[in-house]
C-alpha positions in Angstrom: 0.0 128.6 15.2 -3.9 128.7 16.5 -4.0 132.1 16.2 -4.1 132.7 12.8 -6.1 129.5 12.6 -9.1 130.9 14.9 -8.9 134.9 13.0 -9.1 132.5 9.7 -12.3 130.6 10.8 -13.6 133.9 12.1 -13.2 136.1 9.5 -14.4 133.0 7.0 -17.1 132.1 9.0 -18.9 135.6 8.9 -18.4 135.2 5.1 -19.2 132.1 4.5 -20.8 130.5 7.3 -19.2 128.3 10.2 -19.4 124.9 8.2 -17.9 126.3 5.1 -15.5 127.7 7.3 -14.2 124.6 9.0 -13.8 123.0 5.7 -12.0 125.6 4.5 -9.6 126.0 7.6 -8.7 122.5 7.3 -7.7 122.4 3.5 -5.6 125.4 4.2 -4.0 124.3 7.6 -4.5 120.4 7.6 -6.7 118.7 10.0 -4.0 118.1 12.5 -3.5 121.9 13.0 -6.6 122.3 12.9 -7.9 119.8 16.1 -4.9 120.9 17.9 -5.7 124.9 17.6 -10.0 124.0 18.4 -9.5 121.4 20.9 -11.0 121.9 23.9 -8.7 123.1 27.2 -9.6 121.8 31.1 -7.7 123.5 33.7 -5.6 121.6 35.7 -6.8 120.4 39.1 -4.7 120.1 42.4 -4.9 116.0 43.1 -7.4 115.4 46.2 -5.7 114.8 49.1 -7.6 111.9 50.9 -6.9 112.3 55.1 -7.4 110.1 57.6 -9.7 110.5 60.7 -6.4 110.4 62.5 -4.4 112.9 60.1 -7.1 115.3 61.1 -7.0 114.7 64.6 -3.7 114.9 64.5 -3.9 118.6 62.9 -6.7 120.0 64.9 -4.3 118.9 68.3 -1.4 120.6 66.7 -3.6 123.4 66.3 -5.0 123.7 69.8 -1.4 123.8 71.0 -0.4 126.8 68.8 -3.6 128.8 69.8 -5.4 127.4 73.2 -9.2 128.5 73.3 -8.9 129.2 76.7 -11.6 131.8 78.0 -10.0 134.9 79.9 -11.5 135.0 83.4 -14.3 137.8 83.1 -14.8 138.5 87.4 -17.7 137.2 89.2 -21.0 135.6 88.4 -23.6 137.8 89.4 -26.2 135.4 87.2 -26.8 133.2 84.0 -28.8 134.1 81.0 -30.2 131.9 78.2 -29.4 133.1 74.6 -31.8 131.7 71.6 -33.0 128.7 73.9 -29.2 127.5 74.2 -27.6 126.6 77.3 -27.4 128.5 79.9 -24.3 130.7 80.1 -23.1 132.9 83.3 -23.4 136.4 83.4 -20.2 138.6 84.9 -20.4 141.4 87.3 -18.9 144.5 84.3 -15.2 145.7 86.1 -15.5 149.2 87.4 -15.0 152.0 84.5 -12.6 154.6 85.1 -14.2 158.3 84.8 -13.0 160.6 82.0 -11.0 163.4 82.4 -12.0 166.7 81.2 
C-alpha cells in the first residue's frame, strides 16, 4: 500500500509542488495511510550486552587455554637489541641454512 502512495506524491509533487502534494495524497488515501506509508524507519539494533570485569576475565582465560602465546624457542642468545626505545629484547644466533641443490 506505500507504494502507490510515494509514486502518487512523486508524480504530484513535480506537478504541483510537494505541499500541494501532501494535501492531495491525504484526501485520496486518508491520513492514516498516509503517516503509515511516510513514517520514518530505524533499523533495528542488537541489545548491548553489559559484561562484567569478571565475565571478561573469564573469556580472555578460556581463550588463553585454547591458543597459549607461548614463544617457540629460537636457539641461543648471541645479544639483545632495542627496537623504537622499547625494552630490550634478545637477539638469536640464525640456525644453520641448508645449501641448495643444483
Amino acid at each position: 500500500m506505500a507504494i502507490p502512495i510515494l509514486v502518487f506524491l512523486a508524480t504530484m509533487g513535480v506537478r504541483y509542488g510537494a505541499t500541494k502534494a501532501i494535501t492531495m495524497a491525504i484526501k485520496k488515501f486518508g491520513k492514516r495511510a498516509f503517516q503509515k506509508a511516510t513514517k520514518k524507519t530505524v533499523p533495528k539494533s542488537k541489545p548491548v550486552k553489559h559484561k562484567t570485569e569478571l565475565q571478561r576475565v573469564k573469556e580472555q582465560i578460556a581463550r588463553d587455554k585454547l591458543k597459549p602465546k607461548v614463544k617457540p624457542i629460537k636457539g641461543k642468545i648471541v645479544g639483545r637489541v632495542r627496537r623504537n626505545y622499547g625494552k630490550w629484547e634478545p637477539v638469536y644466533k640464525k640456525p644453520p641454512t641448508k645449501p641448495k641443490k643444483p
